[in-house]
N, C-alpha and C positions, 0 to 999 in steps of 0.2 A: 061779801066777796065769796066767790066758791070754792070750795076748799079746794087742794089741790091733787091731781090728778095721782092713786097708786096706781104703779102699771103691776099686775101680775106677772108670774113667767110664761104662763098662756100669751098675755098680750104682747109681750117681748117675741117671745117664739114666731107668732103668726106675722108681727112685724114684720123679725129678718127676714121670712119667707115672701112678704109682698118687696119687700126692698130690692131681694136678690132677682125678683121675676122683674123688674121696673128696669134694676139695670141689664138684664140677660138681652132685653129688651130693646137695650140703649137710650133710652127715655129720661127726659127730667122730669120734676113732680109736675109740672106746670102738665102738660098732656093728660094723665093719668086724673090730676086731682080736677079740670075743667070739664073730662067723661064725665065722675063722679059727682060733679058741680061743687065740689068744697076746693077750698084756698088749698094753696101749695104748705099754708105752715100744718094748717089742719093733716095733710096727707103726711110730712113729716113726723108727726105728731103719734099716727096710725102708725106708720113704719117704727118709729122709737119704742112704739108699747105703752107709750103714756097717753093716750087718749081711746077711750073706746068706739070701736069700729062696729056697724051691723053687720048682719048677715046680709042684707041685701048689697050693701057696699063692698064686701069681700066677693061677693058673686058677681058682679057688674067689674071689678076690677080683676079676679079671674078672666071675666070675656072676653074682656080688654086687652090682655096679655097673651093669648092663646092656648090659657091651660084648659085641655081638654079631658088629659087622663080621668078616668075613675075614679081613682084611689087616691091622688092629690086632690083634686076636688072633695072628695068626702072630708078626706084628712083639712082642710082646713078650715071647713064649713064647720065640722065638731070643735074645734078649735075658738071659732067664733062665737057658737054657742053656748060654751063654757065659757070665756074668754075674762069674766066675773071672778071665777072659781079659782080659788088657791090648796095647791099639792096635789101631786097625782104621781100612780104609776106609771112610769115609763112605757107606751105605749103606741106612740106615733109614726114612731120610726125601727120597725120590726128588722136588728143585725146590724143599726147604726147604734148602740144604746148612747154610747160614750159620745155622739155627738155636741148635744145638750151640755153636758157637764164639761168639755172642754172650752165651748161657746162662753157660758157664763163664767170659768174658770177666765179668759182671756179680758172679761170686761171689770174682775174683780179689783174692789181696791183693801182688800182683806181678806185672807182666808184663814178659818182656825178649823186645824187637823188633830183629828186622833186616830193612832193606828196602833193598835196592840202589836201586828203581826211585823211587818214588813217597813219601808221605808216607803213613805209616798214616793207618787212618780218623781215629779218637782225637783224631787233632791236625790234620786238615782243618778249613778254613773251608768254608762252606757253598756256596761258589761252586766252589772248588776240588772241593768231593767233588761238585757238579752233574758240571761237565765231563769227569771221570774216570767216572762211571756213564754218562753217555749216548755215551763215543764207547766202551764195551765195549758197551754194547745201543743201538744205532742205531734197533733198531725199536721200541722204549721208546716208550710214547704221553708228553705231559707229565701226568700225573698220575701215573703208575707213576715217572717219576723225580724229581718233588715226593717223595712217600710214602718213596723210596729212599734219599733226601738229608733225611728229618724222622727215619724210622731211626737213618740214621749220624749227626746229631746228638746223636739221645737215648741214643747209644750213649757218650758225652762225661760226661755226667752223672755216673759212675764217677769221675772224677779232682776233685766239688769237693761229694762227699759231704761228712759228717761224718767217715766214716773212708774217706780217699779212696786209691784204688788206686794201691799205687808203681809208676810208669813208668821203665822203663831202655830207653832205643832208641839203635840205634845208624843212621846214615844215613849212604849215601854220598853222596861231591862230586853225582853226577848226579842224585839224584833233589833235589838243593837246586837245580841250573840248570833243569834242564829245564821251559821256560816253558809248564807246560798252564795254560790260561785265555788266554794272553799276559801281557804285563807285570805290568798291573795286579794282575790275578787272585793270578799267583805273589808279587808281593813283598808281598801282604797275608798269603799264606801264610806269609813269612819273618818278618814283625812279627808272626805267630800265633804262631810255634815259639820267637821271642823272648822272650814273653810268658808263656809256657809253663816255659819253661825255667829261668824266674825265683821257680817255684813250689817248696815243698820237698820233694815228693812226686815231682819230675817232674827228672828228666836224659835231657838228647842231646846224644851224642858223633857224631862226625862221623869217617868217613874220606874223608880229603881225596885227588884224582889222585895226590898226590905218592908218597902212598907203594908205587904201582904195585900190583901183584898181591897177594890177601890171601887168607885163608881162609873160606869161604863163598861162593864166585862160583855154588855153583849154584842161589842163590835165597833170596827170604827164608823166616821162619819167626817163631814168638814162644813163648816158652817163659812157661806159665799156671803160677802156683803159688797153690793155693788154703788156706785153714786145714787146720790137721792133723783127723781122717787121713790127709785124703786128698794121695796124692803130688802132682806137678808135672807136666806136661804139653806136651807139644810139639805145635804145631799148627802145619799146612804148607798151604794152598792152591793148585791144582794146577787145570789144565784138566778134568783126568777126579775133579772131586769133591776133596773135604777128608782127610784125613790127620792123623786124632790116633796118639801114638804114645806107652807109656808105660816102666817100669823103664829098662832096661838104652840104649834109645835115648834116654834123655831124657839120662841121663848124659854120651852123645856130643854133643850138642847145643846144651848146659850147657856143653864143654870147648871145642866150636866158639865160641861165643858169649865164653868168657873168651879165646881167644886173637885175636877181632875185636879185643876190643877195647884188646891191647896194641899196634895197630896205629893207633889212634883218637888224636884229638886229646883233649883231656879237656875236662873241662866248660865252661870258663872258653874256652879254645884255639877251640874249639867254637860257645859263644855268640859268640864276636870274628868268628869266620871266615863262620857265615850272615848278620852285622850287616854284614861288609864285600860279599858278595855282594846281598844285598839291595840296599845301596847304590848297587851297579854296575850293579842291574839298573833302579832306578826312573829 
């Protein structure tokens, strides 16, 4: 029997992209996949990212569709020719980076976070993710960071589904002090994380100053684990663009992430410790 199919985030990617032009389209698979002469599950299959596609069948289903542009055509033709190939720099989509990573965010059924600095999005209040978007883009008009902060809300939704995304995050002592908004702002953030925390899809652990130097000082990351086939994923945000990463570095990442968190307070330790700082801070 043949083993079974991994779908890369390549082939995931170019998927949604043939899926979205199929429906833009108004098309069922049946049309598209008797152009191409393969079955409707086979084109399904394309589309999910679990079965691999040629280039000549992303070209012929291109023509089918009426992508003409240039630069969508290339973009997916590279796509296809990689489509093998696991981890890459962010590079597809030149001003959308974050498209990707809220995409596979949305399909997660696991995420484990580390963030030294700040609160991930996930579990920002709406005030708190205001002031962290507008002093990174200063020249933000207020509509672009309305829009920016109704986003990162909708990006929440994920943890109170029906089948809702398990959260592991681990957070340092700093990013629980650190007053962005000022007072108010942050210890509504900490009655957010409280709140959160209380859920059973949802744990944060905490490393506290005390235990000095740890593993992971150079930043954070969040490791995506979606249904099978498809493997787990590492995802790194960076000044020059995004950073998925997959096999053999997800591994290391994976073992970075269990040994934060032998250094962490545990769940209970954890909730006590941002209920005491909150306190100190209101």
């Amino acid at each position: 029997m043949a083993a079974k199919s991994k779908g890369t985030l390549r082939a995931q990617w170019l998927g949604k992209m043939l899926k979205e032009l199929r429906e833009e389209n108004s098309m069922t698979l049946k049309e598209p996949a008797d152009y191409i002469q393969r079955s409707t599950s086979t084109l399904s299959r394309f589309e999910a990212g679990t079965w691999p596609i040629t280039r000549a069948e992303v070209t012929a289903l291109m023509n089918f569709y009426g992508v003409d542009g240039p630069s969508q055509r290339a973009q997916m033709l590279q796509l296809a020719e990689e489509i093998a190939e696991t981890g890459w720099w962010e590079r597809y989509y030149q001003g959308t980076t974050m498209i990707n990573y809220v995409w596979l965010e949305d399909r997660a059924e696991r995420l484990r976070i580390f963030n030294p600095l700040v609160i991930p999005g996930l579990l920002q209040t709406g005030e708190y993710a205001e002031r962290l978007i507008r002093i990174s883009d200063p020249d933000a008009s207020a509509r672009q960071i309305e829009r920016w902060v109704g986003v990162r809300m909708a990006r929440q939704e994920i943890l109170t589904r029906d089948s809702p995304t398990e959260i592991q995050l681990i957070l340092d002592e700093a990013a629980l002090r650190r007053p962005v908004g000022g007072p108010q702002v942050i210890c509504e953030q900490l009655q957010r994380l409280l709140t959160e925390a209380a859920k059973p899809n949802i744990e944060i652990r905490v490393l506290p100053f005390s235990v000095g130097e740890y593993p992971g000082t150079d930043g954070s990351f969040a490791l995506i684990k979606m249904a099978d086939p498809f493997p787990e994923v590492v995802y790194i945000d960076s000044a020059a663009g995004s950073i998925f990463l997959e096999a053999n570095d997800v591994l290391r990442f994976a073992g970075q992430y269990d040994r934060l968190e032998t250094s962490c307070l545990d769940a209970a330790e954890s909730t006590a410790f941002i209920a005491a700082i909150e306190k100190e801070l209101s």
